[in-house]
C-alpha positions in Angstrom: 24.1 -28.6 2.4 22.4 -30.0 -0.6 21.1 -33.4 1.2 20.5 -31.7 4.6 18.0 -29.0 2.4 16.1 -31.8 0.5 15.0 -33.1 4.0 12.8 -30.4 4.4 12.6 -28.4 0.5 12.2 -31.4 -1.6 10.5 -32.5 -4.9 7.3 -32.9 -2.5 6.8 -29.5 -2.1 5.8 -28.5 -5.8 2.8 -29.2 -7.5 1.9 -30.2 -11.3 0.4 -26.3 -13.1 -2.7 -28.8 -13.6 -3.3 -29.0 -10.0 -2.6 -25.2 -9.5 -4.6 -24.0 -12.0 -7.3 -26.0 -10.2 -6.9 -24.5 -7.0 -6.6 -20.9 -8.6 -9.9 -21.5 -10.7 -12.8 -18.8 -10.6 -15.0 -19.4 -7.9 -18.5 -17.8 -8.2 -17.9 -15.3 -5.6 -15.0 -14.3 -7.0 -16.8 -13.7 -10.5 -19.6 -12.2 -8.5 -17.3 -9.7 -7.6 -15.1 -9.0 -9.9 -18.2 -7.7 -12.1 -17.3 -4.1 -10.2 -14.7 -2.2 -12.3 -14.2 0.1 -9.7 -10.7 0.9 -9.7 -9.8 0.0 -5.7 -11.5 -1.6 -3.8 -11.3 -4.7 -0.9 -13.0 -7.5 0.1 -13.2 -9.3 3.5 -13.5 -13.4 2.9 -14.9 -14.8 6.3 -15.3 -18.2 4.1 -11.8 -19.5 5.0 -9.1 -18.9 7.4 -9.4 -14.6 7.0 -5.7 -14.1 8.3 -3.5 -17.2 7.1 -5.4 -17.4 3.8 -3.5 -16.2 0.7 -6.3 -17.5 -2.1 -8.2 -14.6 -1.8 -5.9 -11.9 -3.0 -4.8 -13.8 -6.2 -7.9 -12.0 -7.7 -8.9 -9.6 -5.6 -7.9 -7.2 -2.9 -8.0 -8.9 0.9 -7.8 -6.8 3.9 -6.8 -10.5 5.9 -4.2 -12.6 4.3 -0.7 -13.7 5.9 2.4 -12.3 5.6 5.2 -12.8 8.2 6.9 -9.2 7.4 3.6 -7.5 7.6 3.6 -4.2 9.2 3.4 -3.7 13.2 0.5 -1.3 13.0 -1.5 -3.1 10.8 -1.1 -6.7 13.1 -3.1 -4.5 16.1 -5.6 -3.2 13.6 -6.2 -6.9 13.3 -5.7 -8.2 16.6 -8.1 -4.9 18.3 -10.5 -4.0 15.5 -10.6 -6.2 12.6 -10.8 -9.8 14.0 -13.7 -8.1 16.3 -15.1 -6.6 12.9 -15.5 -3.3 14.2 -17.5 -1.8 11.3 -15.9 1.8 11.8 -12.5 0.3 10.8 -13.8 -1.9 8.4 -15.2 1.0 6.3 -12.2 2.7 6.5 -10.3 0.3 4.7 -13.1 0.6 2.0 -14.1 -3.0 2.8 -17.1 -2.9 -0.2 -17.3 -7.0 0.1 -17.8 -9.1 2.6 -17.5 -13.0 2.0 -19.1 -15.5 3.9 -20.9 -18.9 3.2 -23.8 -18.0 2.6 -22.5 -15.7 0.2 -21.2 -12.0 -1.5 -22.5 -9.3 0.2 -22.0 -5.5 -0.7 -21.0 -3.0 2.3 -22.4 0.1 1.1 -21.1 2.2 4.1 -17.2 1.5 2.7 -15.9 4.6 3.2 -14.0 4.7 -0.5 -10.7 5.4 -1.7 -10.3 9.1 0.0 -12.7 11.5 1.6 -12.5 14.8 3.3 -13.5 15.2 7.3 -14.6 18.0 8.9 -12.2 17.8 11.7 -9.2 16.0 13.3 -8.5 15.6 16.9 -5.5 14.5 18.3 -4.8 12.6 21.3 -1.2 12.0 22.8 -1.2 8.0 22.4 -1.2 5.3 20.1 -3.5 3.4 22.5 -5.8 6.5 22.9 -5.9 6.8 19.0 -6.6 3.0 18.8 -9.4 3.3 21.2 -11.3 6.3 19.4 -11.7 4.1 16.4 -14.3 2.7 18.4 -16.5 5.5 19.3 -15.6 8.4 16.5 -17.5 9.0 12.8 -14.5 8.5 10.9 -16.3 9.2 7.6 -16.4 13.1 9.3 -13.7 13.1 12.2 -10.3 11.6 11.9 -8.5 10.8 14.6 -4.3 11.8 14.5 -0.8 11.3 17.3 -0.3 14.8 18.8 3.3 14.5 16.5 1.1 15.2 13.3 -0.7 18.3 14.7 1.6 20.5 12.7 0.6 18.9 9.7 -2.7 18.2 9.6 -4.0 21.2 11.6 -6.7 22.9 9.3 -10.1 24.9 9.9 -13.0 22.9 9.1 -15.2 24.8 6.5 -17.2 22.2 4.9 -19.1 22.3 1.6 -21.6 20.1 0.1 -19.8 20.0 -3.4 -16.4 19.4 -1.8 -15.3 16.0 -3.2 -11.9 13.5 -3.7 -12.2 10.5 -6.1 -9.3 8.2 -7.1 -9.2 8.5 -11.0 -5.6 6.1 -11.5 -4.4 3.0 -9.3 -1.3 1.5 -9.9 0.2 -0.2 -7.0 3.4 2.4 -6.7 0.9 5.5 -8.0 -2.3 6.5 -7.4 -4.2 9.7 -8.7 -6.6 11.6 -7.1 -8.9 14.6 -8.7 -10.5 16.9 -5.6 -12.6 20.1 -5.8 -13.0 21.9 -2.0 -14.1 25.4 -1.8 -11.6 25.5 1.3 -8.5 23.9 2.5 -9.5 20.6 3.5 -8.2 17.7 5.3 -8.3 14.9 3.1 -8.1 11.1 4.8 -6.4 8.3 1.9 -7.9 4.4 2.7 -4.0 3.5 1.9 -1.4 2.1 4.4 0.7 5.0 6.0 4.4 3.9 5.7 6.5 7.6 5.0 9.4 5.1 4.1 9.1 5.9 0.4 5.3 7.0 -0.3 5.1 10.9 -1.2 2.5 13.2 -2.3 1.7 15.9 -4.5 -0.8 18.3 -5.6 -0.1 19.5 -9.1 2.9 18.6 -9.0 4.2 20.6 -6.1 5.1 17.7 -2.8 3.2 18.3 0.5 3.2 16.9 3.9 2.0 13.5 4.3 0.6 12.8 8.0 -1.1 9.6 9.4 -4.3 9.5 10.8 -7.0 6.8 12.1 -3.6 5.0 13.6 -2.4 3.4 10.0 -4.4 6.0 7.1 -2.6 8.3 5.3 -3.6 11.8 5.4 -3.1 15.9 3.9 -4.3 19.0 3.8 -5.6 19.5 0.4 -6.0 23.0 -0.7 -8.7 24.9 -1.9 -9.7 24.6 -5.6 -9.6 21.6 -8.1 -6.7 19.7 -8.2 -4.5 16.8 -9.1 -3.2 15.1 -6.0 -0.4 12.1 -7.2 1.6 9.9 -4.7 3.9 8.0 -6.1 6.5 5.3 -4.0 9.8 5.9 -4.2 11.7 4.9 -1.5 15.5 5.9 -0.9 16.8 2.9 -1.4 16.6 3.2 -4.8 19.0 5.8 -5.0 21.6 3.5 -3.7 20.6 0.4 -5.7 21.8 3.1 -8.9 24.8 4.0 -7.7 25.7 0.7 -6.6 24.7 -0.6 -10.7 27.0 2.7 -11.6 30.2 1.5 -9.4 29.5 -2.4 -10.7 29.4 -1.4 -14.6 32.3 0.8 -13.7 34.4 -1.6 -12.4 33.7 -4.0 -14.5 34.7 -1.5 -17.5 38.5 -0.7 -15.2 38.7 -4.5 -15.2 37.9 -5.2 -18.8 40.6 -2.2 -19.2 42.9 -3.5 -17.7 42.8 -7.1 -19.1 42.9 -5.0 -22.9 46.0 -2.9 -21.6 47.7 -5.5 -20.4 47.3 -7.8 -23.4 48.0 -5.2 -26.1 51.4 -4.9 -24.1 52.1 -8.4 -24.0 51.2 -8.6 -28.1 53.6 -5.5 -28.7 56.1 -7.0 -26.8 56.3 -10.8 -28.8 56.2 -8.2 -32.0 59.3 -6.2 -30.6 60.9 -9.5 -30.2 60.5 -10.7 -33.2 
């Protein structure tokens, strides 16, 4: 198979770390805006190909970008909001830079890590969810699949000192600190995939529901709290015991191998 691969995956195909490095180096937008230590936050680079580029998120944190495995939902956010830069959706996704020839420039109506809304509607569609991200406030209303109703229904009782900020990021943890005066619905600018992600307020796991068609969302209760989600998808648990059966029979093996020469040893010593 060797020759038939080197036809297509050849020496060709690598480059010299001199010639990476130069195609990596800082660009002045990039320093521009990596000056905000925020913890999380994305930028939109209209100053290349936005959704076959992958030069932007070696710094920073691209809403566009390529990947062939990328997830369904977030392909029609693309293809029906994002390519059409529907501001609403843009904001969601805490978009705080936008990149464009003639330069950086800030979008102060990003929407942030997490915020609460006043009240979520639900609608029986994905299409009809879709569509609302047209019209709806999504900084106040959030809009949900009837399937979540369940999970997200809560009574809106809003208060001016109500508040959710992100305090940790990691990619596989993020925490959040809130204060609310009343259970709230709290809306997460972080990709909804239940496959693994779960979340917590001290501690104790809640329900996780989606809202906005990809956004994660809760009901966080009244009170301060520490809210934690952490990824850690089942699959894990059979990687483990997969490791466990693979040390143990390697360990049967390497017993059997001993056994079987200390019988052979004892034998030639009997003989002799």
């Amino acid at each position: 198979m060797v020759p038939v691969d080197k036809r297509f995956f050849n020496n060709d195909n690598f480059v010299k770390p001199k010639d990476a490095d130069a195609y990596f180096a800082m660009q002045p937008w990039e320093e521009q805006i990596l000056q905000d230590k925020s913890l999380d936050y994305r930028v939109l680079n209209l100053n290349t190909n936005t959704f076959n580029d992958a030069r932007t998120s070696y710094r920073l944190k691209s809403i566009g970008g390529y990947s062939a495995v990328k997830l369904r939902r977030y392909q029609d956010l693309i293809d029906e909001h994002i390519s059409k830069m529907n501001w609403n959706v843009l904001n969601m996704l805490n978009t705080k830079y936008i990149v464009t020839r003639q330069g950086v420039y800030p979008n102060p109506d990003a929407m942030g890590n997490a915020w609460f809304v006043n009240d979520v509607q639900f609608v029986p569609t994905p299409d009809d969810e879709s569509a609302a991200l047209n019209t709806l406030d999504l900084s106040k209303t959030a809009i949900a699949d009837e399937k979540f109703r369940e999970v997200l229904t809560c009574e809106p009782q809003p208060s001016e000192g109500d508040e959710i900020v992100l305090t940790e990021y990691q990619p596989n943890a993020l925490t959040y600190r809130s204060t609310a005066s009343a259970d709230r619905v709290a809306v997460f600018s972080e990709i909804y995939y239940p496959e693994g992600w779960h979340i917590y307020v001290d501690e104790k796991e809640i329900a996780l529901g989606r809202v906005n068609y990809i956004l994660r969302a809760a009901i966080i209760p009244a009170g301060e709290h520490t809210i934690t989600m952490e990824f850690v998808p089942g699959i894990l648990k059979w990687e483990w015991l997969s490791i466990t059966l693979a040390i143990l029979t390697i360990l049967i093996s390497a017993g059997c191998l001993g056994w079987k020469l200390w019988k052979s040893i004892s034998n030639k010593e009997l003989l002799s």
